[in-house]
PDB file of N, CA, C and O in Angstrom, chain B, residues numbered from 101:
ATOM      1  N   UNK B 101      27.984 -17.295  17.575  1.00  0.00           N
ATOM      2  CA  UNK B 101      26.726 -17.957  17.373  1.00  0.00           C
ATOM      3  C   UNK B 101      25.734 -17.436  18.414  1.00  0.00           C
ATOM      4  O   UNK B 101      26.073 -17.443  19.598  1.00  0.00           O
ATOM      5  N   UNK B 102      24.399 -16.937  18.009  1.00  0.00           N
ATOM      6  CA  UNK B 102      23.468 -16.589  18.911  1.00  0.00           C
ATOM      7  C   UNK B 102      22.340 -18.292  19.162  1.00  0.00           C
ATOM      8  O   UNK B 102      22.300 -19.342  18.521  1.00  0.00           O
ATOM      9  N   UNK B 103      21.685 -17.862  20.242  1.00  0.00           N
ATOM     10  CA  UNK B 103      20.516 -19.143  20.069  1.00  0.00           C
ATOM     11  C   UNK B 103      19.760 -18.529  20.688  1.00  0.00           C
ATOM     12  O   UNK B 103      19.863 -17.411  21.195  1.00  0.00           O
ATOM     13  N   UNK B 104      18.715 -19.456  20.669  1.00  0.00           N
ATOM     14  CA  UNK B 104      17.587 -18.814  21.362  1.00  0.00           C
ATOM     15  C   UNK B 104      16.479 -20.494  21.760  1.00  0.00           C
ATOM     16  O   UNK B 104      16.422 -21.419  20.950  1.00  0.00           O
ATOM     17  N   UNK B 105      15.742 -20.512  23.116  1.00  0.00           N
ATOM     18  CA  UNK B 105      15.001 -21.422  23.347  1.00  0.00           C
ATOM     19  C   UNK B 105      13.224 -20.952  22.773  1.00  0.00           C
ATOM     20  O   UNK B 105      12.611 -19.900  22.956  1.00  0.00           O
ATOM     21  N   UNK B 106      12.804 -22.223  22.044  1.00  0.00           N
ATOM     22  CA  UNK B 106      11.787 -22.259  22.074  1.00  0.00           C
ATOM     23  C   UNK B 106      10.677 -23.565  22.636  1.00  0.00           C
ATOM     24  O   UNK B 106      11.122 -24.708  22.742  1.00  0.00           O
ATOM     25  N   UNK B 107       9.254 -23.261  22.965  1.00  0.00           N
ATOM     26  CA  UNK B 107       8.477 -24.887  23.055  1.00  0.00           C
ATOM     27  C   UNK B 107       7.954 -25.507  21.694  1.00  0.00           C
ATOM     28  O   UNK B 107       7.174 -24.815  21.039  1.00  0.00           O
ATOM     29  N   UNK B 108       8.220 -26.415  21.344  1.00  0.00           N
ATOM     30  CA  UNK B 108       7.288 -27.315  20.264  1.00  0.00           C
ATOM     31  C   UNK B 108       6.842 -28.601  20.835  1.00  0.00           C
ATOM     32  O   UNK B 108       7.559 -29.463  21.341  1.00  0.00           O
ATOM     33  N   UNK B 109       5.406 -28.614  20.668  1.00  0.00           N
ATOM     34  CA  UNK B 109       4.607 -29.869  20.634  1.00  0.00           C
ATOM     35  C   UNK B 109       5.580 -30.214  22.155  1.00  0.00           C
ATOM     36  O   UNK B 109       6.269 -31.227  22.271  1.00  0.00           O
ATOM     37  N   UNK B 110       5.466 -29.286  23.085  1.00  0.00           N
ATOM     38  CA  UNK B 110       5.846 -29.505  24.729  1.00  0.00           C
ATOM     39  C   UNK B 110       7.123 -29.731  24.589  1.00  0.00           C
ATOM     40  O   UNK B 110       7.464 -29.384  25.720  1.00  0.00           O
ATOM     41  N   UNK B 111       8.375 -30.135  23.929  1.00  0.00           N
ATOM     42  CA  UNK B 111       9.494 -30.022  24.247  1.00  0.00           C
ATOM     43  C   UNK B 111      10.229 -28.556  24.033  1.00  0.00           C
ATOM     44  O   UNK B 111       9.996 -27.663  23.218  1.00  0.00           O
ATOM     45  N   UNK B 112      10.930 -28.633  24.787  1.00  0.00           N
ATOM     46  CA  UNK B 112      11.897 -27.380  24.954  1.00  0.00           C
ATOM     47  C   UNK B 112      13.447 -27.567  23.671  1.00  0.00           C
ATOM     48  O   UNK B 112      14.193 -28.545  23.700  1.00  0.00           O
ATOM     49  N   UNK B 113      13.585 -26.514  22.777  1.00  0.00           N
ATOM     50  CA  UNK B 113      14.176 -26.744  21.402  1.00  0.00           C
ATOM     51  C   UNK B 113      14.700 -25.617  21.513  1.00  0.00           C
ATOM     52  O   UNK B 113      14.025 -24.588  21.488  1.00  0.00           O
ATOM     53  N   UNK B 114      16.263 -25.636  21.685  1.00  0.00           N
ATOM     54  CA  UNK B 114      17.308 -24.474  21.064  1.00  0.00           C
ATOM     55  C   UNK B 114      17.741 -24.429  19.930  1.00  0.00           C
ATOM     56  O   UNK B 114      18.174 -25.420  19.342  1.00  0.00           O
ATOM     57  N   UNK B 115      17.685 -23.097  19.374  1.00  0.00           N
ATOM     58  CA  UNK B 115      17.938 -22.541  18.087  1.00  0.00           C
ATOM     59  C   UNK B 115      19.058 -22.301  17.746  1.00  0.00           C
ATOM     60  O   UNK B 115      19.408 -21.461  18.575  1.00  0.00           O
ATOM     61  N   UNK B 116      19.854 -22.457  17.102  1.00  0.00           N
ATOM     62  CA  UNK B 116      20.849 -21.537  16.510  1.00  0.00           C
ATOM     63  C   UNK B 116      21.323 -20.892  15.802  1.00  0.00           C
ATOM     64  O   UNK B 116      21.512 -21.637  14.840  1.00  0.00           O
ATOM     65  N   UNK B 117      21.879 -19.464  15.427  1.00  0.00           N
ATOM     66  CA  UNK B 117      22.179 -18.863  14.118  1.00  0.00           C
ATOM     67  C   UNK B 117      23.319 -18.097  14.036  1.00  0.00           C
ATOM     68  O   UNK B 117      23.571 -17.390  15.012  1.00  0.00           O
ATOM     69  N   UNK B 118      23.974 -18.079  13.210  1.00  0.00           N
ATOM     70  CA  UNK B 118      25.154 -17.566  13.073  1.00  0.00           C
ATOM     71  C   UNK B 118      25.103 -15.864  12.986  1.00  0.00           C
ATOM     72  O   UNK B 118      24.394 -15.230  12.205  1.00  0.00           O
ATOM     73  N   UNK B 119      25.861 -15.400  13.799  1.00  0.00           N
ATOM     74  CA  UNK B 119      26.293 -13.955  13.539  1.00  0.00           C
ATOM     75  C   UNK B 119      27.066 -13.147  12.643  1.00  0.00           C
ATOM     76  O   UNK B 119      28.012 -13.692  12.074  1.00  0.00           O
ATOM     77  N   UNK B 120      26.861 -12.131  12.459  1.00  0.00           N
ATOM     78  CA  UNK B 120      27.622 -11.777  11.437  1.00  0.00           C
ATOM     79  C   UNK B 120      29.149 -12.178  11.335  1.00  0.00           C
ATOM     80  O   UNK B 120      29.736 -12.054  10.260  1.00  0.00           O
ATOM     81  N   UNK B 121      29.666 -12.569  12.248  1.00  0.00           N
ATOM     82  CA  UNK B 121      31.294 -12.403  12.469  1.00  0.00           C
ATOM     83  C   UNK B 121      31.562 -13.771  12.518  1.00  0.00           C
ATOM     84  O   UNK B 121      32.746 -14.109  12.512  1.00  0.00           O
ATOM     85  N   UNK B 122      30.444 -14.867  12.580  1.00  0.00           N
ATOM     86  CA  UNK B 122      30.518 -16.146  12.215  1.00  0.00           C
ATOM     87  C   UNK B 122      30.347 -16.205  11.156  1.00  0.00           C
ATOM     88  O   UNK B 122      31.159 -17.020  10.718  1.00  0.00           O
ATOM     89  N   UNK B 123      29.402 -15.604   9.934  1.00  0.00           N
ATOM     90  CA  UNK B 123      29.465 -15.793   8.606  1.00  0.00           C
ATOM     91  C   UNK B 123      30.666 -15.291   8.197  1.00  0.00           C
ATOM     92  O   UNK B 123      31.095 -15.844   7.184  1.00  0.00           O
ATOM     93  N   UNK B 124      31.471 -14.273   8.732  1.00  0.00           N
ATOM     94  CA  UNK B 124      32.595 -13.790   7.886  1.00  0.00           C
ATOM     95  C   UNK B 124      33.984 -15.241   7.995  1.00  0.00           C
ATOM     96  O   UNK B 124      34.869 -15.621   7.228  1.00  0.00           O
ATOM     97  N   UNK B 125      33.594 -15.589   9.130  1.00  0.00           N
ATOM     98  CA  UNK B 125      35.229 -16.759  10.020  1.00  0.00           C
ATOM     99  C   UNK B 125      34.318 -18.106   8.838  1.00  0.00           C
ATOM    100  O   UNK B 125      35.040 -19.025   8.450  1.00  0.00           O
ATOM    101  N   UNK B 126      33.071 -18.108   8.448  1.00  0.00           N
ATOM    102  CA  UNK B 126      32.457 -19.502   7.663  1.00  0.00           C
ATOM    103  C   UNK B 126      32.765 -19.063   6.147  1.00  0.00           C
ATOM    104  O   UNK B 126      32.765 -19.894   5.239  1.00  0.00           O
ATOM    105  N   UNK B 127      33.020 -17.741   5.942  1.00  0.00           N
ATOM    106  CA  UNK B 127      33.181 -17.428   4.692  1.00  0.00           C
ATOM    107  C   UNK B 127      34.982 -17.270   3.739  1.00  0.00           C
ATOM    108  O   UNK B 127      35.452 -17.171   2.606  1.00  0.00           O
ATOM    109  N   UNK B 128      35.574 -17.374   5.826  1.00  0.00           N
ATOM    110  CA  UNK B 128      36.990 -17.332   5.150  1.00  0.00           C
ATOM    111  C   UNK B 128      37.202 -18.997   5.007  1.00  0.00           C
ATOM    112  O   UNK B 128      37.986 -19.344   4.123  1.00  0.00           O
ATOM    113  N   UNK B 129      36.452 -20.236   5.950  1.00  0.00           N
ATOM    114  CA  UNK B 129      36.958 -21.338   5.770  1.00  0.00           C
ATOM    115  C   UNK B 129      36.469 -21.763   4.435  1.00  0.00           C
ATOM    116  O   UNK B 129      37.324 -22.458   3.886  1.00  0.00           O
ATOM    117  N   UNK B 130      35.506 -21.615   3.780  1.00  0.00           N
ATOM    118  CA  UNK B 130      34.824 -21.866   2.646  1.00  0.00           C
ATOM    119  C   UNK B 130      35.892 -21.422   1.976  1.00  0.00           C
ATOM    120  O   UNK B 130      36.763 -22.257   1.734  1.00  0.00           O
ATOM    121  N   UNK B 131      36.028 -20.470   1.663  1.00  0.00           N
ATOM    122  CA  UNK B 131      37.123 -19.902   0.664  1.00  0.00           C
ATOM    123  C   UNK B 131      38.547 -20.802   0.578  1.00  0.00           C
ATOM    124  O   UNK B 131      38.995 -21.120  -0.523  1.00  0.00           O
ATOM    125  N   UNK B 132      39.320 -21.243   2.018  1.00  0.00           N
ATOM    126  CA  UNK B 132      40.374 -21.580   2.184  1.00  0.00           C
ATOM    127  C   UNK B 132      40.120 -23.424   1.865  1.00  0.00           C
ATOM    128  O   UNK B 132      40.994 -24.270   1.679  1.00  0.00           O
ATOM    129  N   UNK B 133      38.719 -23.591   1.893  1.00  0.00           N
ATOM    130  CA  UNK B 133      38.386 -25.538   1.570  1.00  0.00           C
ATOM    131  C   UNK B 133      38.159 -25.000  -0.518  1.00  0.00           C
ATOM    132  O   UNK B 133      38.148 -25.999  -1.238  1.00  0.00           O
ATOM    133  N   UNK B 134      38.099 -24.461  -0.823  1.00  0.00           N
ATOM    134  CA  UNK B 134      37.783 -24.030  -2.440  1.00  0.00           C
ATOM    135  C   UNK B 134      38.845 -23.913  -2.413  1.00  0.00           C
ATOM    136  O   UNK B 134      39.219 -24.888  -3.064  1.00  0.00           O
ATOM    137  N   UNK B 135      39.810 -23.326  -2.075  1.00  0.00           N
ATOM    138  CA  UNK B 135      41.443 -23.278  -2.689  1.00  0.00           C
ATOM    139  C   UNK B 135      41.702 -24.641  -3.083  1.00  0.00           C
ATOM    140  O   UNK B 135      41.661 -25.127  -4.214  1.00  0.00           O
ATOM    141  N   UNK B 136      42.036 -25.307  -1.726  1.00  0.00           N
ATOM    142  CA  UNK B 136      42.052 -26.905  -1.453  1.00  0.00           C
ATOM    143  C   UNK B 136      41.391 -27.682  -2.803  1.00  0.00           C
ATOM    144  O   UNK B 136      41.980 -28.208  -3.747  1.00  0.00           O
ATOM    145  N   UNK B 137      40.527 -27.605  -2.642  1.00  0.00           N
ATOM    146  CA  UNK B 137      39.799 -28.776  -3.693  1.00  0.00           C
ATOM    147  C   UNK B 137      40.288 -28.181  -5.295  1.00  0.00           C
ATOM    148  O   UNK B 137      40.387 -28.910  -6.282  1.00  0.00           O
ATOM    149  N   UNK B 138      40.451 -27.282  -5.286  1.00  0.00           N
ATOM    150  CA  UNK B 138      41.021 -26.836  -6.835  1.00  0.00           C
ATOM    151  C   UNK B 138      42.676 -27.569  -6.766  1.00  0.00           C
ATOM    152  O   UNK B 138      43.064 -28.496  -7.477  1.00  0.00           O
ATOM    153  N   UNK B 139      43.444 -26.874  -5.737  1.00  0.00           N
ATOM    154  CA  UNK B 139      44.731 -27.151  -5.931  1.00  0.00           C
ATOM    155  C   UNK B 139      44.887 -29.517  -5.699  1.00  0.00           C
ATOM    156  O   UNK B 139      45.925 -30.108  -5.997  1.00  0.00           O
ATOM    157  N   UNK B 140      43.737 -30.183  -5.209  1.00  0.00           N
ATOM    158  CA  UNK B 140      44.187 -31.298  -5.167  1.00  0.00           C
ATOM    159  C   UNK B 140      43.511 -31.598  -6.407  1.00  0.00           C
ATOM    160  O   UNK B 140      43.887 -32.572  -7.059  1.00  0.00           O
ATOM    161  N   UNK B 141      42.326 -30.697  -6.908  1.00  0.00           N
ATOM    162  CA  UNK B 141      42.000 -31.247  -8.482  1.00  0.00           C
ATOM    163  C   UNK B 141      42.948 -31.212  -9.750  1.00  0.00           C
ATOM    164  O   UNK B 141      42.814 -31.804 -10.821  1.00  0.00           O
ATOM    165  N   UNK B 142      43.932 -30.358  -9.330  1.00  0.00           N
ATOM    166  CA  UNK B 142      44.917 -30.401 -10.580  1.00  0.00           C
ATOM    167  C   UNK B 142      45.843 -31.306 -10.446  1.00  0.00           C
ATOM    168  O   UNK B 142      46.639 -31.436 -11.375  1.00  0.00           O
ATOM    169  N   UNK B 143      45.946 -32.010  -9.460  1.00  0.00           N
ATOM    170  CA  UNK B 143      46.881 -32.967  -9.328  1.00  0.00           C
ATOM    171  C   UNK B 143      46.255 -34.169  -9.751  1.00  0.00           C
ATOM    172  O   UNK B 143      46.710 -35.008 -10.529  1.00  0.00           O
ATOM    173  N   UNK B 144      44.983 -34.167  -9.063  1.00  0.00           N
ATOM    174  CA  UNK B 144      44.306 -35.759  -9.696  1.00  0.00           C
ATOM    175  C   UNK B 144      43.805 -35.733 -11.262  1.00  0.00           C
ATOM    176  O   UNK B 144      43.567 -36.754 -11.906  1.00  0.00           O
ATOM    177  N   UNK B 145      43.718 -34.753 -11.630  1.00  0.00           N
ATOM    178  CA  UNK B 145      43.083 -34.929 -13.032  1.00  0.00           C
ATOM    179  C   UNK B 145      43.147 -33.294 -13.394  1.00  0.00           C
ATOM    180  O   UNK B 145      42.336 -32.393 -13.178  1.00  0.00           O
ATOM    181  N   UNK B 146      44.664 -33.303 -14.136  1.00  0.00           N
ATOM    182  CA  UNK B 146      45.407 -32.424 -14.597  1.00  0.00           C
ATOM    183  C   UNK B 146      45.074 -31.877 -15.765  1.00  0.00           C
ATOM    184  O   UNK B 146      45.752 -30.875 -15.993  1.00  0.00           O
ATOM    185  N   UNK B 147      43.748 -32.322 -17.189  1.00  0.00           N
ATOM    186  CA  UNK B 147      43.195 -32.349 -18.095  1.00  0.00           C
ATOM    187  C   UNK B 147      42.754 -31.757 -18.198  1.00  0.00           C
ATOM    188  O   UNK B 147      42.763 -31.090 -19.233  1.00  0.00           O
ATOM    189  N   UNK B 148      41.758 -31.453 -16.845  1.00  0.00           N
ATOM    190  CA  UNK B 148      40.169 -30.886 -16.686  1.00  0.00           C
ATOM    191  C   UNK B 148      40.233 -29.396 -16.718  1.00  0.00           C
ATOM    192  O   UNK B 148      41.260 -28.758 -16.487  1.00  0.00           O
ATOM    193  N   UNK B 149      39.246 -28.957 -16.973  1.00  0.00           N
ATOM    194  CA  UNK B 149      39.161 -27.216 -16.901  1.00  0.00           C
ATOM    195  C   UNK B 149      38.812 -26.889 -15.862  1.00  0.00           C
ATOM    196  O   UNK B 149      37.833 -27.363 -15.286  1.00  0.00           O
ATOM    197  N   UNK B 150      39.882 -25.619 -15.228  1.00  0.00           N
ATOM    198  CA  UNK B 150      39.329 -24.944 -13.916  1.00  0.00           C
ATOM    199  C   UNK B 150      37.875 -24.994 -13.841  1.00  0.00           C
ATOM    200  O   UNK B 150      37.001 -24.871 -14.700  1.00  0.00           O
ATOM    201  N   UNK B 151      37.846 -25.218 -12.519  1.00  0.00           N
ATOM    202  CA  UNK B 151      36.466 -24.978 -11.597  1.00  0.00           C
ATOM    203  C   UNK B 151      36.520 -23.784 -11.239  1.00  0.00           C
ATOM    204  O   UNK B 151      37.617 -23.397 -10.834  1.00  0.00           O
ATOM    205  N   UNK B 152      35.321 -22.757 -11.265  1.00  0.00           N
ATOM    206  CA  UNK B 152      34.868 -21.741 -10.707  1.00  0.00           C
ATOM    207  C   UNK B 152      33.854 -21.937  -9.756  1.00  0.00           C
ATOM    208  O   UNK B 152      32.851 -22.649  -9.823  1.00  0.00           O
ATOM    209  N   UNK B 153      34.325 -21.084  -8.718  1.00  0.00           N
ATOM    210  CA  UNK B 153      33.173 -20.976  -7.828  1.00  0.00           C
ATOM    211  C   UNK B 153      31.728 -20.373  -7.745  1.00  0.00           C
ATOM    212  O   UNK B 153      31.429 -19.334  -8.335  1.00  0.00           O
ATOM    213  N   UNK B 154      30.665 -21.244  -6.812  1.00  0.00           N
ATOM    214  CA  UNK B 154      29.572 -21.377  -6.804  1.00  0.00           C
ATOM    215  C   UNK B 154      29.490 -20.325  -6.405  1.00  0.00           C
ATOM    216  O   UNK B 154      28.384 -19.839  -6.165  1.00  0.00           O
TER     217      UNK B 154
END
């Protein structure tokens, strides 16, 4: 994560933004919470048609 300080309306406000190597570690947990919610959706309601991801 990078940040950075800025002033608004006189207070002092840190920024933050993710780096590339934080979007990749946010892109493997995303992936590994979408497994999850598919594999506990077939258990609760075994009927339904796969979910595809957003």
């Amino acid at each position: 994560m990078a940040s950075t300080w800025s002033t608004v309306n006189g207070r002092e406000r840190r920024t933050y933004q993710l780096t590339d190597s934080g979007r990749r570690a946010l892109a493997g947990e995303r992936a590994g919470w979408h497994e999850f919610r598919l594999t506990v959706g077939r258990f609760l309601d075994p009927g339904s048609p796969p979910v595809t991801p957003a």
